[in-house]
Structures are given as structure tokens and as C-alpha cells.
C-alpha positions in Angstrom: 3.3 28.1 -6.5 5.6 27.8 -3.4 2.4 28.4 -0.9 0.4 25.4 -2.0 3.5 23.4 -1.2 4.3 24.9 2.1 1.3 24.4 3.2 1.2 20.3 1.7 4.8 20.1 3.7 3.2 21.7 6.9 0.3 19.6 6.7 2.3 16.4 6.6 4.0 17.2 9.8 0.6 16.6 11.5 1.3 13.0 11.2 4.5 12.4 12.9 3.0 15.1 15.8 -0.1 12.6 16.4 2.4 9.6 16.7 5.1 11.0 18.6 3.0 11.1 21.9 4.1 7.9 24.9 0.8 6.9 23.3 0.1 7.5 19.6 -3.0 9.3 19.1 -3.0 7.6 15.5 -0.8 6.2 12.9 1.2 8.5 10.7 -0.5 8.2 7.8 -4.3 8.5 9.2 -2.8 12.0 10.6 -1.5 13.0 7.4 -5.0 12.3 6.3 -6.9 13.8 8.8 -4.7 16.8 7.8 -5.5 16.7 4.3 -9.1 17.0 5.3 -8.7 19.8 7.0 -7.3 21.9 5.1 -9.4 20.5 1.4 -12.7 19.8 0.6 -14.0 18.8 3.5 -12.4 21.5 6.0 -11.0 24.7 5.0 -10.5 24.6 1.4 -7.2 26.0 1.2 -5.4 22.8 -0.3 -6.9 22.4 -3.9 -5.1 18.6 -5.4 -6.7 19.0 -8.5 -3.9 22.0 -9.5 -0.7 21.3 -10.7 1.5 20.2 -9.3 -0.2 18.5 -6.9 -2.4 16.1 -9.1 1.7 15.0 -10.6 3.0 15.1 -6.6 -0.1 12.6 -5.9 0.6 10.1 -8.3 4.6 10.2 -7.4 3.5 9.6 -3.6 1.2 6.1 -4.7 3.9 4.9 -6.9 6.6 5.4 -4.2 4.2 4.2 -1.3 4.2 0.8 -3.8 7.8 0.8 -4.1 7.8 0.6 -0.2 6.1 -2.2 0.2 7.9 -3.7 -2.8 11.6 -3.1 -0.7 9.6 -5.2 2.2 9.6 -8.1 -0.2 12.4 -10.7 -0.3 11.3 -13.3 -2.8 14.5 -14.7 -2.5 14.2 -15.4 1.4 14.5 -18.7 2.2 11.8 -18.2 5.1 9.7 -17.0 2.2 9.6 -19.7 0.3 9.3 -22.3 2.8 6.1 -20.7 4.3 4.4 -20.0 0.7 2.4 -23.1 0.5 1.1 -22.0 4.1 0.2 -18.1 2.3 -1.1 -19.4 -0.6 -3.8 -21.6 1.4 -4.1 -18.1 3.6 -4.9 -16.0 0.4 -7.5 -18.8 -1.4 -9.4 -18.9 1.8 -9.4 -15.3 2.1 -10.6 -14.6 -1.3 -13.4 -17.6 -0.7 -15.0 -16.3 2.7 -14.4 -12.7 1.1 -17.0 -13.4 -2.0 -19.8 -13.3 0.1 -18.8 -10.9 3.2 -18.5 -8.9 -0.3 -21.1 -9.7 -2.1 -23.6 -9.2 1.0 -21.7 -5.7 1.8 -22.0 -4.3 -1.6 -25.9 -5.5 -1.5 -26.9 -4.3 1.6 -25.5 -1.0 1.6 -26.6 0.1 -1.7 -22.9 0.7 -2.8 -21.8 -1.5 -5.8 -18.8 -1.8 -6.9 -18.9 -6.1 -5.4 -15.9 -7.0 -7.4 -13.8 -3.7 -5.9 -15.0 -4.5 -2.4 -14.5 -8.5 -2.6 -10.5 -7.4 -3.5 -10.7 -5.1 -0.9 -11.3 -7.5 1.5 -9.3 -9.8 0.5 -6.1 -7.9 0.9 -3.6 -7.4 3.1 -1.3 -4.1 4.1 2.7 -4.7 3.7 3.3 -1.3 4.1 1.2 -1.6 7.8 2.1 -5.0 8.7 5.8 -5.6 7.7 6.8 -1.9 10.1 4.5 -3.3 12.9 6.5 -7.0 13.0 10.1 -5.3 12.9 9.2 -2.7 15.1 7.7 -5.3 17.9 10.8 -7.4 17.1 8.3 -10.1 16.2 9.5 -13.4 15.1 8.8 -17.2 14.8 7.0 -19.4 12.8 3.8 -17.5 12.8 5.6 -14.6 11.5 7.0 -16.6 8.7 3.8 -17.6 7.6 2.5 -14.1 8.1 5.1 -12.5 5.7 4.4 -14.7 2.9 0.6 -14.6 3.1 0.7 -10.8 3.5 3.7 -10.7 0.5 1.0 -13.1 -2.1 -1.6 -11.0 -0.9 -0.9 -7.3 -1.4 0.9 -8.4 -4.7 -2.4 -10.1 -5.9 -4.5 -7.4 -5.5 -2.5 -4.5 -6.1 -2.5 -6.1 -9.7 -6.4 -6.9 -9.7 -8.0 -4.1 -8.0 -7.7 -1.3 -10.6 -9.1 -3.9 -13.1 -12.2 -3.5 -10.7 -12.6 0.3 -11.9 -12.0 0.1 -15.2 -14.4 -0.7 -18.4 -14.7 -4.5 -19.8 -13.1 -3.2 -23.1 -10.1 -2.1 -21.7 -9.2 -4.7 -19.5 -7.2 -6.9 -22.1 -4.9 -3.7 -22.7 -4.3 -3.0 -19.0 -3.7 -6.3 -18.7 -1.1 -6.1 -21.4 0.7 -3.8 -19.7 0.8 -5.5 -16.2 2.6 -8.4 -18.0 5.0 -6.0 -19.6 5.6 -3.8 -15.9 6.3 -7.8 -14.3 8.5 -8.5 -18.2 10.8 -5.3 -17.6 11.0 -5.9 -14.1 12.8 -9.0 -14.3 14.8 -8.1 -17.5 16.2 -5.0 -15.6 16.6 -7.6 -12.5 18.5 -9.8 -14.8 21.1 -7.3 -16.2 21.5 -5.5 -13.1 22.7 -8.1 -11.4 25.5 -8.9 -14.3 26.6 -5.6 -14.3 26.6 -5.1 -10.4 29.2 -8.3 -10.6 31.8 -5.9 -13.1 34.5 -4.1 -12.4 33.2 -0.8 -13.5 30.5 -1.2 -11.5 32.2 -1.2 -8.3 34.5 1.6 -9.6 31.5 3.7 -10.1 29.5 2.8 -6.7 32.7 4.0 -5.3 32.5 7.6 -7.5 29.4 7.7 -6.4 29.9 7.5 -2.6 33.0 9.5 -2.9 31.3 12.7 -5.2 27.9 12.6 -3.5 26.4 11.5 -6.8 23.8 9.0 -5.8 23.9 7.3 -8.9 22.2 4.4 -7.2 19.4 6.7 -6.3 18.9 7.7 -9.7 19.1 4.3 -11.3 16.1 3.4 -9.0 13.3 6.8 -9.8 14.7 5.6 -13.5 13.2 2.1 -13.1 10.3 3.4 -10.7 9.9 5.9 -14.0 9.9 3.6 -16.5 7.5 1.3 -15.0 5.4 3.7 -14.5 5.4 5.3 -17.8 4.2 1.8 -19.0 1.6 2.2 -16.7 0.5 5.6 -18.4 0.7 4.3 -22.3 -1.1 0.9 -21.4 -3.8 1.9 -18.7 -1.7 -0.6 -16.7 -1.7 -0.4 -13.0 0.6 2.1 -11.3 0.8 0.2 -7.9 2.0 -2.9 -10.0 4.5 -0.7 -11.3 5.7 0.7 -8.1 5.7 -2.8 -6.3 7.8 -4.2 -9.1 10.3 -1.6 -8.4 10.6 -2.0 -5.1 11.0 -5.9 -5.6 13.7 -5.6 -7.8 15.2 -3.0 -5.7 15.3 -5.4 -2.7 17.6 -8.1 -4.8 20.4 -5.7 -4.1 20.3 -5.8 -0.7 20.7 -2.1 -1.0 23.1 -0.4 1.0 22.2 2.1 4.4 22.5 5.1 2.2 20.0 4.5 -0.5 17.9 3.3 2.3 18.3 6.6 3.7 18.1 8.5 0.6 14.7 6.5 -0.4 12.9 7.0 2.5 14.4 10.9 3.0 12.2 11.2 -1.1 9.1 9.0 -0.1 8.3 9.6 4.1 9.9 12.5 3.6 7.4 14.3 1.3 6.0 12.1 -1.5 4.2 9.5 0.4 3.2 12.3 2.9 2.1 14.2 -0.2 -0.2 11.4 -1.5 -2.0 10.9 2.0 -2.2 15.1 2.6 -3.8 15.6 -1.0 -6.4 11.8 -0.8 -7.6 13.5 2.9 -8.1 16.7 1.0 -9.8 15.0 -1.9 -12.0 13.1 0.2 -15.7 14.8 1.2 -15.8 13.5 4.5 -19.1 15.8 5.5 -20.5 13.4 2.9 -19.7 10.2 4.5 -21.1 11.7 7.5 -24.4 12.6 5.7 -24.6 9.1 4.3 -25.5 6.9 6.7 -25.5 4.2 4.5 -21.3 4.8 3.6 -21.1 5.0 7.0 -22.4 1.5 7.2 -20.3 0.2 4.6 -17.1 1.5 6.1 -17.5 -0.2 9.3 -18.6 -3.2 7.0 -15.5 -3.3 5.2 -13.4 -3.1 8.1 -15.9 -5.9 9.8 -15.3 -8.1 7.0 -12.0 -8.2 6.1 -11.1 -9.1 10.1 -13.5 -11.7 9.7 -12.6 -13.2 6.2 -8.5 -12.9 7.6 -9.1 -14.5 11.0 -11.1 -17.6 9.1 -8.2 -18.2 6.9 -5.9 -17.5 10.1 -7.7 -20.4 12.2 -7.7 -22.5 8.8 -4.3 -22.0 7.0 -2.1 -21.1 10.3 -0.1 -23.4 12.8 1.0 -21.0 15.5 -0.7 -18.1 16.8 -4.1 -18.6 14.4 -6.1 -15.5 15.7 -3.6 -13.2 16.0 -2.0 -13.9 12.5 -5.7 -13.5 11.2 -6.2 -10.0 13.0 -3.0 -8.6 11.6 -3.1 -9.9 8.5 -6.6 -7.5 8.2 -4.3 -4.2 8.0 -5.3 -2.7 4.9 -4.4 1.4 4.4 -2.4 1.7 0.9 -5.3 0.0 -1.3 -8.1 1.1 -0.4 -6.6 4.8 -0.4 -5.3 3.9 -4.3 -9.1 2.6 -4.5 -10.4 5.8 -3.7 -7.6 7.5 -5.4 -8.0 6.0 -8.9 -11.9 5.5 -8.1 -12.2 9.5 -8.2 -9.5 10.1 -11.0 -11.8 8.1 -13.1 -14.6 9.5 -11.9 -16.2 5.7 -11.3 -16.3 6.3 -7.2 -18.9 8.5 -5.5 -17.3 10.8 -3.5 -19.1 9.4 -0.3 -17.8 5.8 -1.1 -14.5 6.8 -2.0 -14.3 8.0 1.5 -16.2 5.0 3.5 -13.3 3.1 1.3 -10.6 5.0 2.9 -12.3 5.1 6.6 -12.7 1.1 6.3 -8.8 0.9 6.0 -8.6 3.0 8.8 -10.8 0.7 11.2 -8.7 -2.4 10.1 -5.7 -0.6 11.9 -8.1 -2.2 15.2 -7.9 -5.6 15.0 -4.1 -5.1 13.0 -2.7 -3.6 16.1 -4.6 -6.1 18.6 -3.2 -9.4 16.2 0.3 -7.2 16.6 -0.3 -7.3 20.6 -0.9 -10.8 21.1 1.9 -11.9 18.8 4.2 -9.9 20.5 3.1 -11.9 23.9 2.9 -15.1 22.2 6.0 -14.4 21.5 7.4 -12.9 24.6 6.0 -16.9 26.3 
């Protein structure tokens, strides 16, 4: 038991190895990946993710990798809302140039799958975009706009896209349950914050602190939990489950140590986990004998720059192109795309990888919008 799991750990060190150079080789998570591939299906075949525990360690890691990008989220933000009308435009566009980019993709390449791919391309990357702004100190109106467009647009299709890859008949019922995940959500929301105002709250934050508890910790795997357990019993989505989480979890403007704690649990080995075990899931020799996946991956990642930088030019005042190229990052969907696509066994292992290899090439134009922002913003 205890080798599999070494060897998941070791393999997620890869990731911070490739990124730690003056000059990144790649992002974290394409390492962890590129990792996973090794060592799975594609490589070695010493990492198997279809034996427990990894299959339960896989589905932890997407759910906390939502919950990430839910934390990035402050709906309450002033800047927020006064830059939503701007996002809102942003998204429609989107999701109008990305019908036929989509449609034309999925017809051309043989691949199918037209509604996945349109959502695909229509979405945007929090958990990309939100690090890359903070960590360039980026800021400004552009930025404003940016954050709510990419906000409305990785919430949007986080809830649509696993209605893509699941069977007419069952669609009412999952969407049941996404209504219910968003219902508890703000219910717990609700009578978290009157309790957080009491007396006895305070007293027991302080316990907490003072016993090494981490009683705030656990109340937020408990909501993270229950969300998703509504997610198992309704055929609900599981990255509406962890976004709502991480939402609610932002209201509290949670202190430096749960911070820490949270991202010690997910980047420390459950987000790590989910990218190690997808790479070692993924038949990458496949994609490489499949020119036509091939095609489509470059496709996708063609597409969504192109669909993000219209509604960029259209829907932005400052900084059009480069809000458009960085508003393309897209890594966490189309990895739960692939992810749920092979779970369900509706994804061919060769498109399930040209799915994941198209979010990698967004990370292009992403880090070139990130550049020029960063010099717009340094004039």
C-alpha cells in the first residue's frame, strides 16, 4: 500500500523541480503531469490509478483543486461587482464566437463531443489566471474586468461541462443536485456567519489556536464533504461542489493559518495527486499515433485564444488583447473533462488526452496576455 503512495508523493515533486529553475521549464501542474505519464500508462507502468486508493485520492484532488479556485472568488468585492456587467458581455461573446470555432473543431477532426468542446472553449482558468495576476502584482482596470469575466466564466462551465458527458435522461437529476450543492452552500453561508458573530464562537477559535485543533480546518473538508456527497447521490457535478466550497470559504476572510493548513492538504499532496494519477491515466503514445487528436489539441488551444481575444477587443476598455490572451488559460477543466470523460467511459483515451494537451497549449497565449499586462501596467 505505502509504495504506490511513495512513489504518487515522489512523482509530484517533479513539478515544483521543473518550476524552480531562473526560468521555469513548465508550470507545476504540466510537470506533475508529465510525471504521471511517466510512470502510468503511457511510460513505465508502475503507477496504476485505477487501485484503491488512488481512484478515492483522485477524486479528493479535483474537488480540492475546485475549492481553490472557489477561495480566489470574492463575490462580495466591490471591484467585482462593479466590473460584472463588463464579464458578463466577455462570457456571452465568448460562448457566441466559441459555437462555431467548436462546432468546426469537433467536425473537422472527427472527434465529437461539439457541446464538450464548445464549453471548453468557452472557459476560463481561475486557478491559472488569479496566481499569474497576484504573482505579477498586476492591477488596474483591466484586471478588474479580467477577474470578474474569468470568476462568471469558470463558475459557468464548471456547472455545464459534466452535463456534456452525461446521458439526456439524467440530466434533470444532475441538475437537481447542482441546485441543491448552490442551496446548501448558501444555507451553510447563512448560519456560519451568525454563529461566527457569537460568543462561543470566538471562545472556540481561540481553543482551537491554543490546542492545535484546527477546528476551522475541519469545518471546511466537512462542507467540502457534504457537498460533495450530494454530488455522489445526485450525479451532480463534483467541481460545482468544490467551487461552492471554496466560495463560501472566502466569506470568512479566512485567517493565515487555514490558509496555510488548506494549501499544506491540497498543493501539498491532493491536488498534486489528481494531476500525477490524470498523466498516468492518460495514453499519451495514443495521441501521438492519432494525428487527427493531435490536430484537435492544437485546435482547442487555437480556438479558445481566438474566441477570448474577440470578446477581449469587444467587451474590454483597457488592455483588450492582452486581457483576451490571458483570459484563454484553461488547465483544471479540461483535465476534469478528461477525468470524468474516462471515469464514464464516454472519452476515447486519445481525446481525453488531446483535451488535456489543448489546456496545456493555452498556458502560450495565457502567459504572453500576463507579459503585456504586466508592461501595460509597468507604463
Amino acid at each position: 500500500m505505502f509504495g504506490p503512495i511513495l512513489l504518487l508523493v515522489a512523482a509530484g515533486l517533479v513539478g515544483p523541480l521543473l518550476a524552480s529553475t531562473r526560468r521555469p521549464l513548465v508550470p507545476v501542474l504540466v510537470g506533475e503531469l508529465f510525471a504521471g505519464a511517466a510512470l502510468g500508462r503511457t511510460g513505465l507502468g508502475w503507477l496504476h490509478p485505477d487501485v484503491q486508493p488512488m481512484p478515492a485520492f483522485m477524486t479528493l484532488g479535483l474537488a480540492m483543486l475546485m475549492l481553490q479556485a472557489g477561495t480566489e472568488v470574492d463575490i462580495r468585492s466591490p471591484v467585482l461587482r462593479q466590473r460584472a456587467g463588463r464579464g458578463v458581455l466577455a462570457l456571452a461573446i465568448t460562448a457566441a464566437v466559441s459555437v462555431p470555432i467548436g462546432l468546426a473543431v469537433s467536425a473537422l477532426t472527427g472527434a465529437g463531443h461539439a457541446t464538450l468542446i464548445v464549453v471548453l472553449l468557452a472557459g476560463s482558468s481561475a486557478a491559472v489566471a488569479f496566481p499569474t495576476i497576484t504573482e505579477q502584482g498586476l492591477t488596474g482596470p483591466a484586471v478588474a474586468m479580467l477577474l470578474a469575466w474569468i470568476t462568471l466564466a469558470d463558475a459557468s462551465t464548471a456547472l455545464v461541462m459534466p452535463l456534456t458527458l452525461t446521458g439526456v435522461g439524467t440530466i434533470p437529476k444532475a441538475l437537481g443536485g447542482d441546485v441543491m450543492i448552490v442551496a446548501v452552500a448558501g444555507a451553510a453561508l447563512l448560519v456560519a456567519r451568525r454563529l461566527f458573530q457569537t460568543g462561543a464562537a470566538d471562545a472556540a477559535k481561540k481553543m482551537s489556536k491554543a490546542r492545535h485543533w484546527a477546528l476551522q480546518l475541519r469545518v471546511a473538508l466537512l462542507l467540502l464533504l457534504a457537498l460533495a456527497t450530494i454530488s455522489q447521490y445526485t450525479g451532480a457535478s463534483l467541481l460545482v461542489a468544490g467551487f461552492a466550497a471554496g466560495i463560501v470559504m472566502r466569506q470568512f476572510h479566512e485567517p493565515h493559518r487555514l490558509v496555510h493548513q488548506l494549501t499544506g492538504l491540497a498543493t501539498g499532496f491532493f491536488v498534486p495527486a489528481f494531476f500525477v494519477l490524470l498523466g498516468a491515466t492518460l495514453d499519451l503514445r495514443g495521441l501521438l499515433a492519432a494525428p487527427s487528436a493531435i490536430v484537435l489539441a492544437v485546435a482547442m488551444a487555437g480556438g479558445a485564444a481566438i474566441a477570448h481575444v474577440v470578446a477581449g477587443l469587444a467587451a474590454a476598455r483597457d488592455e483588450r488583447l492582452a486581457s483576451g490572451l490571458l483570459s484563454s488559460a484553461q488547465l483544471g477543466l479540461p483535465a476534469a473533462a478528461a477525468s470524468l470523460g474516462l471515469a464514464e467511459h464516454v472519452l476515447t483515451p486519445p481525446i481525453a488526452a488531446a483535451l488535456v494537451a489543448g489546456g496545456i497549449l493555452t498556458l502560450v497565449p495565457a502567459t504572453a496576455g500576463a507579459v503585456l499586462l504586466a508592461r501595460g501596467s509597468a507604463r
